[in-house]
C-alpha positions in Angstrom: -12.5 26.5 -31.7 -15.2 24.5 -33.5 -18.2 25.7 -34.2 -20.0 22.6 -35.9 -19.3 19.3 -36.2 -22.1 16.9 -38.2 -21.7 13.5 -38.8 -23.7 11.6 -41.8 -23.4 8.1 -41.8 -24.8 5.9 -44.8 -28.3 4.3 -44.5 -28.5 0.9 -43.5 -30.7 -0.1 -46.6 -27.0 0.5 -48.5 -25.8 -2.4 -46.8 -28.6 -4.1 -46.4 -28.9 -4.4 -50.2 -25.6 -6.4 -50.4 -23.5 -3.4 -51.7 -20.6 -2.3 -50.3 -20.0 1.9 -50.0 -17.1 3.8 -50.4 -17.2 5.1 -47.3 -19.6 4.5 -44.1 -20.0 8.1 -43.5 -18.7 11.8 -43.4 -17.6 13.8 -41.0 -18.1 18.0 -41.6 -16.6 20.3 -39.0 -17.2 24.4 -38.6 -14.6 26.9 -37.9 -14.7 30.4 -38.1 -11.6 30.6 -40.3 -8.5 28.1 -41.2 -6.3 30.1 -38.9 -9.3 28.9 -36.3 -9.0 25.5 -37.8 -5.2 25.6 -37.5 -5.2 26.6 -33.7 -7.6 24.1 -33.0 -4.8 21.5 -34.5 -2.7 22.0 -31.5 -5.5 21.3 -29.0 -5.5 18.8 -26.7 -8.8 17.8 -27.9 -7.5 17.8 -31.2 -4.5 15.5 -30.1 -7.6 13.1 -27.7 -9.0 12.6 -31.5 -6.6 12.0 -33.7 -5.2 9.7 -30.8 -9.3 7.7 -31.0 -9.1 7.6 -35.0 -7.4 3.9 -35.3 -10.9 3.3 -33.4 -13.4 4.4 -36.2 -11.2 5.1 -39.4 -9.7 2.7 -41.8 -5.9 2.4 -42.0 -4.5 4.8 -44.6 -5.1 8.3 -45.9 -8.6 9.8 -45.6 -10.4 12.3 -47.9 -9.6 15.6 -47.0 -10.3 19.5 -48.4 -10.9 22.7 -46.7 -14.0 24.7 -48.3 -16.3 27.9 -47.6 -19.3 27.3 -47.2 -21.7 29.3 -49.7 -25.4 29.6 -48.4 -28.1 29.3 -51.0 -31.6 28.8 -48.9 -31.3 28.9 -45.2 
């Protein structure tokens, strides 16, 4: 199950200014655990996204990695 999902898309001003980012945005999502994140894989939700992605994400791979989060203020 996901427990958080964030997007952070870049400011306008980037584009605005003539330049060109690497990327538009980022998307961040939550789980409890990776075997959470690997159950979730199989979801039909999961499957209803990946099937949307040609919609939003450029053709090719994109940036992945699986961290732990380490809070420092909260």
């Amino acid at each position: 199950m996901v427990r958080r999902y964030v997007q952070s898309h870049t400011r306008r001003a980037i584009y605005d200014s003539g330049r060109t980012p690497a990327y538009d945005g980022v998307a961040v999502t939550w789980f409890d655990d990776t075997q959470a994140m690997r159950v979730s894989a199989g979801s039909p939700e999961y499957r209803s996204v990946v099937a949307d992605e040609p919609n939003f994400l450029a053709p090719g791979p994109a940036p992945f990695i699986i961290t732990k989060e380490h809070v420092i203020m909260a």
